[in-house]
C-alpha positions as CSV (number, residue, x, y, z in Angstrom):
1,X,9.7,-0.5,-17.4
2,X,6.1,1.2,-17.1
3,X,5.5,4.7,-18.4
4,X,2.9,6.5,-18.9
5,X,3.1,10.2,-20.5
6,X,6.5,11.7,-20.6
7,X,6.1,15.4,-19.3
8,X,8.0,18.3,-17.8
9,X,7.5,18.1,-14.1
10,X,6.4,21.7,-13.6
11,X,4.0,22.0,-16.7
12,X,0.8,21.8,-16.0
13,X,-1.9,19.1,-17.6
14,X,-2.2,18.9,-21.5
15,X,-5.1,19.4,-23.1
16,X,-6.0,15.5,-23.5
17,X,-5.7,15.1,-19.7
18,X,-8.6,14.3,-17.8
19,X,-11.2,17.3,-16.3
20,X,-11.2,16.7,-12.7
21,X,-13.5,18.5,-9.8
22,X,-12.3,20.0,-7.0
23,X,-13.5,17.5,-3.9
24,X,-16.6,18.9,-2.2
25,X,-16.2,19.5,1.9
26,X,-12.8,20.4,1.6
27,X,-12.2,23.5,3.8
28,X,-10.3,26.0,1.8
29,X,-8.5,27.9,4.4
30,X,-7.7,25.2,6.7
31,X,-8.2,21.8,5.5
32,X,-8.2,18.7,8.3
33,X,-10.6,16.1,7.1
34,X,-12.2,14.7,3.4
35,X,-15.3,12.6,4.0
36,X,-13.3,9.9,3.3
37,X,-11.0,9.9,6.3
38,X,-7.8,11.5,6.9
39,X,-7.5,13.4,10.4
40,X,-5.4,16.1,10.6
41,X,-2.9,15.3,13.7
42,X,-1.9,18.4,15.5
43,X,1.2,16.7,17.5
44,X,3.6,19.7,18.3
45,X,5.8,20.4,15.6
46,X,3.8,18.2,13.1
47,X,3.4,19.3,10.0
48,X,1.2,17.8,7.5
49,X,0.4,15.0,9.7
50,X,-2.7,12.7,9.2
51,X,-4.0,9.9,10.4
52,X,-5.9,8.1,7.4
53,X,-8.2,6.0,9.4
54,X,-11.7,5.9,7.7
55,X,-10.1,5.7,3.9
56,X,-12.3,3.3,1.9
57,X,-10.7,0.1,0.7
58,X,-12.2,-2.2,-1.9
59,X,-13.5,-3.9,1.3
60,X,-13.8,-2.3,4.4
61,X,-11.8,0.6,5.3
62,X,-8.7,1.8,7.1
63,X,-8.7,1.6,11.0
64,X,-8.0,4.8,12.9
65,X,-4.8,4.8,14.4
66,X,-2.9,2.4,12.1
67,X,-1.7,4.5,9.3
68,X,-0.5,7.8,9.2
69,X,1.5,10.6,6.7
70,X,3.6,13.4,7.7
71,X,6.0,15.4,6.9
72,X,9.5,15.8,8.3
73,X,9.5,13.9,12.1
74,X,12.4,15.8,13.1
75,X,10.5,19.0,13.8
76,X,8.3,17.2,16.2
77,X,8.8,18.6,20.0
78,X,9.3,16.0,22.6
79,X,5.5,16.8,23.6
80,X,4.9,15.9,19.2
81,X,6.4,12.4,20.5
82,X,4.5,11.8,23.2
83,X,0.9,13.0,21.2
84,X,2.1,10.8,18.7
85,X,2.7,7.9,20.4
86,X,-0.3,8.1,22.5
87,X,-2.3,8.2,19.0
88,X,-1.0,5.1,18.5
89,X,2.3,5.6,16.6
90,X,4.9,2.8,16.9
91,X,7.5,3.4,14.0
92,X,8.3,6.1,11.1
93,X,9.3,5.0,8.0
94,X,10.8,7.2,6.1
95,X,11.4,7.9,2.6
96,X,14.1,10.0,2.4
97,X,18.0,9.4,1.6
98,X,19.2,9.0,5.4
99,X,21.4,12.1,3.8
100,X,18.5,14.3,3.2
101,X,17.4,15.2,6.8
102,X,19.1,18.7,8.5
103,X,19.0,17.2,11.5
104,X,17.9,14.3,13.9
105,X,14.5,13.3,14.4
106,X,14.7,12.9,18.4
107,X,12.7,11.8,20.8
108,X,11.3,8.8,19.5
109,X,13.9,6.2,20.6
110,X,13.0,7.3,24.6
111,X,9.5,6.1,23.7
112,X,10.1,3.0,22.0
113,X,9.1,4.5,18.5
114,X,11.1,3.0,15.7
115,X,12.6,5.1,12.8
116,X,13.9,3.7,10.1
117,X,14.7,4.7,6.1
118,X,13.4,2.9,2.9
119,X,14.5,5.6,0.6
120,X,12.8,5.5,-2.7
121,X,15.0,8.0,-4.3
122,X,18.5,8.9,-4.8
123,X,19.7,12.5,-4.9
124,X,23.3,11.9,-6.1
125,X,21.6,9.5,-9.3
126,X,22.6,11.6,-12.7
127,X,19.3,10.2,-14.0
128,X,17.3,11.9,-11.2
129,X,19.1,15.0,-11.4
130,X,18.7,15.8,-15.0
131,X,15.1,14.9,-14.8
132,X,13.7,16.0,-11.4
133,X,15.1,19.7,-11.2
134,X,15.4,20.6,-8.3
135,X,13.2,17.2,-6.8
136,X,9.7,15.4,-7.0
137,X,7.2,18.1,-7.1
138,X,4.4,17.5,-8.9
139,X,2.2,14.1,-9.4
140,X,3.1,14.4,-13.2
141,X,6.5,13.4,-12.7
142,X,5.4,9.9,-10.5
143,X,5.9,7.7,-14.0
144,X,9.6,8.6,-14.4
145,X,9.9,8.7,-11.0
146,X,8.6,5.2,-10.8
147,X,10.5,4.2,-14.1
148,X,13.9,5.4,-12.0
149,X,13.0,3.8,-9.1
150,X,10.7,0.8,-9.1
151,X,12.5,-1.3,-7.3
152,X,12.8,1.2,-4.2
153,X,10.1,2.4,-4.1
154,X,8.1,-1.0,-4.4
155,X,10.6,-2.1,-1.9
156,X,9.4,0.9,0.9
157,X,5.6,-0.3,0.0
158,X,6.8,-3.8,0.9
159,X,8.2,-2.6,4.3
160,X,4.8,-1.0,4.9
161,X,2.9,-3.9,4.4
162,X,5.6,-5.7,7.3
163,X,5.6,-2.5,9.5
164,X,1.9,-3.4,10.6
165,X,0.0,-0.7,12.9
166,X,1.2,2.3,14.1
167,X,3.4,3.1,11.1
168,X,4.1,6.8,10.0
169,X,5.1,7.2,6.1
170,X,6.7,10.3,5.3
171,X,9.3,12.4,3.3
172,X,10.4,16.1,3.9
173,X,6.6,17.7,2.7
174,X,4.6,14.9,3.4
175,X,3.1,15.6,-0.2
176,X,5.2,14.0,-3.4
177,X,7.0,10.8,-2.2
178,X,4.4,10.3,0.4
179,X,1.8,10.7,-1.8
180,X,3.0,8.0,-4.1
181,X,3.9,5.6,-1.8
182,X,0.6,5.6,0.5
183,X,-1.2,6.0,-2.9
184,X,0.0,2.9,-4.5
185,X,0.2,0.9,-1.3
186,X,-3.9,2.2,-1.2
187,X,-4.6,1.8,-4.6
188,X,-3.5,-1.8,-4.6
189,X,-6.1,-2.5,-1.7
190,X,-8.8,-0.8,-3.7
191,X,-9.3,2.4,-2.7
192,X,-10.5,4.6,-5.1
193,X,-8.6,7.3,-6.8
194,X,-10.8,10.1,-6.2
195,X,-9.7,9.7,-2.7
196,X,-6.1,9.6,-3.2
197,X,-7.2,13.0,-4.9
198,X,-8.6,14.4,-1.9
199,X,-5.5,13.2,-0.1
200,X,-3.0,15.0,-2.5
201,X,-5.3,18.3,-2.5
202,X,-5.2,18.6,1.7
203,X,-1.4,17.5,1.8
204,X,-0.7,20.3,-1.1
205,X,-2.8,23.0,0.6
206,X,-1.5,22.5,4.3
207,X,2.1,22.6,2.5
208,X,1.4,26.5,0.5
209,X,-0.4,27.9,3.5
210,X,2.9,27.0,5.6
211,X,4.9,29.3,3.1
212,X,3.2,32.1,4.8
213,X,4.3,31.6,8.5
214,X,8.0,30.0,7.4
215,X,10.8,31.4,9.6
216,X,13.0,31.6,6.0
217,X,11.5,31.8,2.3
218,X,11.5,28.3,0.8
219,X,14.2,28.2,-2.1
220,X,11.9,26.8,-4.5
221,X,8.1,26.6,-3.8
222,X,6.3,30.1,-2.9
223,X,2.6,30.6,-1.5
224,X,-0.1,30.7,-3.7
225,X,-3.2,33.2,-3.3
226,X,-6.2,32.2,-5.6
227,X,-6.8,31.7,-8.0
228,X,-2.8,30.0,-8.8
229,X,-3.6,27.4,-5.7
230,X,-6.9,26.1,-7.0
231,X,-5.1,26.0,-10.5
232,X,-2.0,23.9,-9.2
233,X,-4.4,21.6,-7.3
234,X,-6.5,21.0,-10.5
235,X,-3.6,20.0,-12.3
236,X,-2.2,17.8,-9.7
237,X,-5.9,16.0,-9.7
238,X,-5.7,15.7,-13.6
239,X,-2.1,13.9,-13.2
240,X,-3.0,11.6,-10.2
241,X,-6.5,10.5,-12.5
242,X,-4.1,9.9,-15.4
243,X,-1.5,8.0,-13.3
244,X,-3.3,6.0,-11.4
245,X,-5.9,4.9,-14.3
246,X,-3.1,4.1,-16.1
247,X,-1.4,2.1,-13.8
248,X,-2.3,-1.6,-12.5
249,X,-0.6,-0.4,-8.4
250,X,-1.5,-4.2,-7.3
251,X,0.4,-5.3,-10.3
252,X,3.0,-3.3,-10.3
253,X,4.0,-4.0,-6.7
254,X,3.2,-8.2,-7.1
255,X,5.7,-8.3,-9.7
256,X,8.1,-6.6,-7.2
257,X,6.7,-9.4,-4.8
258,X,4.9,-7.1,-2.8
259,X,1.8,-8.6,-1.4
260,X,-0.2,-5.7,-0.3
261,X,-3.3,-8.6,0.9
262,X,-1.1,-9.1,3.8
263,X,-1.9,-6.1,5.3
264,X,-5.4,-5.9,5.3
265,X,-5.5,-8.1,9.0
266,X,-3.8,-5.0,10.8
267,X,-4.9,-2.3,8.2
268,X,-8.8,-3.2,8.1
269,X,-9.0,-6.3,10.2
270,X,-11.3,-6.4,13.6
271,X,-9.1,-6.7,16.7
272,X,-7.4,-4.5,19.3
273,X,-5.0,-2.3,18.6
274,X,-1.2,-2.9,19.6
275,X,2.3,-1.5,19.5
276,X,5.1,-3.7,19.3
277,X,7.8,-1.7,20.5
């Protein structure tokens, strides 16, 4: 089992946790791109949808059109599909219980997308419950998130790595479980944590500035006005910094027999891109 600091998922950073910078470049009312990659995608009912082409590994970088986040698929319009797929998407994986979803994602199937689940969590797990109140919302809570659910979540980093090109990871935000599972898959390939920082800061902002245009109030999560947002982000940095300076990701997932090198040929690799669906 691997912990780091045992801490109440909403609390923001201790005192001993590291000082961390807001990244420069980062548009505050709209954010779409980092220097370091990370597109926004505006595919019709997307939300929180990137394309992470262009994020540094520890040699090379990431390929545009190969990897992508996102949040919830089944909001995507039949045109979302289409947009998608012409941007190169081939499959979804994603990490929710196949129990969490309202509703279908449909739409993909008539294009030859794939869908598939590789939950990392389970909702109806005591364990989870009494920790996670009401769910994953904060990077702080990753290392008993990870201590829960290792194998799992290892497990939907392993199907990455086999997915190949074209391959959507998300959850319901496209923030929390998304986060940790691109970060560790990225991490393990050397890319640096400051970026995964930058990552987390434009998935949290896109998800606070949807509060303001959402049909019904969120039950949980509100919008921020400053200074609260740039406080939050801050203290997500701090925990990511902590969490992933802490942990050994390439480690971690080899002793789950996840080989993360195997997907540097269609992650980084020279070569035309290809869909094989």
């Amino acid at each position: 089992m691997w912990r780091a600091n045992s801490v109440p998922q909403r609390l923001a950073t201790s005192s001993a946790a590291p000082s961390v910078s807001a990244p420069t470049g980062l548009s505050r009312a709209s954010p779409s791109t980092s220097g370091q990659g990370m597109v926004e995608q505006t595919w019709a009912g997307a939300f929180n949808a990137r394309d992470l082409g262009g994020i540094p590994l520890g040699a090379g970088a990431v390929r545009p059109g190969v990897l992508f986040r996102s949040g919830q698929p089944e909001a995507w319009s039949p045109d979302g599909w289409r947009e998608a797929s012409a941007a190169g998407v081939a499959r979804v994986l994603d990490l929710r219980h196949p129990s969490e979803p309202r509703r279908p994602a449909t739409g993909a199937a008539e294009l030859g997308v794939g869908y598939e689940f590789a939950a990392v969590d389970d909702p109806n797990d005591p364990r989870f419950r009494a920790r996670f109140v009401p769910y994953l919302n904060h990077p702080n809570g990753y290392a008993d998130f990870l201590d829960l659910f290792a194998e799992p979540v290892a497990a939907a980093v392993g199907r990455l790595v086999e997915a190949g090109p074209g391959t959507v990871v998300c959850c319901s935000a496209g923030r929390d479980r998304t986060g940790l599972v691109t970060g560790l898959f990225l991490r393990a390939l050397g890319t640096p944590i400051f970026v995964l920082q930058d990552a987390d800061e434009l998935a949290t902002r896109k998800v606070n500035l949807r509060h303001l245009v959402r049909e019904t109030p969120h039950p949980y999560e509100c919008y921020e006005a400053e200074p609260e947002i740039s406080a939050t982000v801050a203290s997500r940095r701090a925990a990511i910094a902590e969490f992933f300076g802490q942990l050994d990701a390439a480690k971690f997932l080899s002793e789950h027999g996840v080989d993360v090198a195997a997907a540097r040929p269609w992650l980084a690799g020279a070569g035309e891109l290809h869909k094989d669906h």
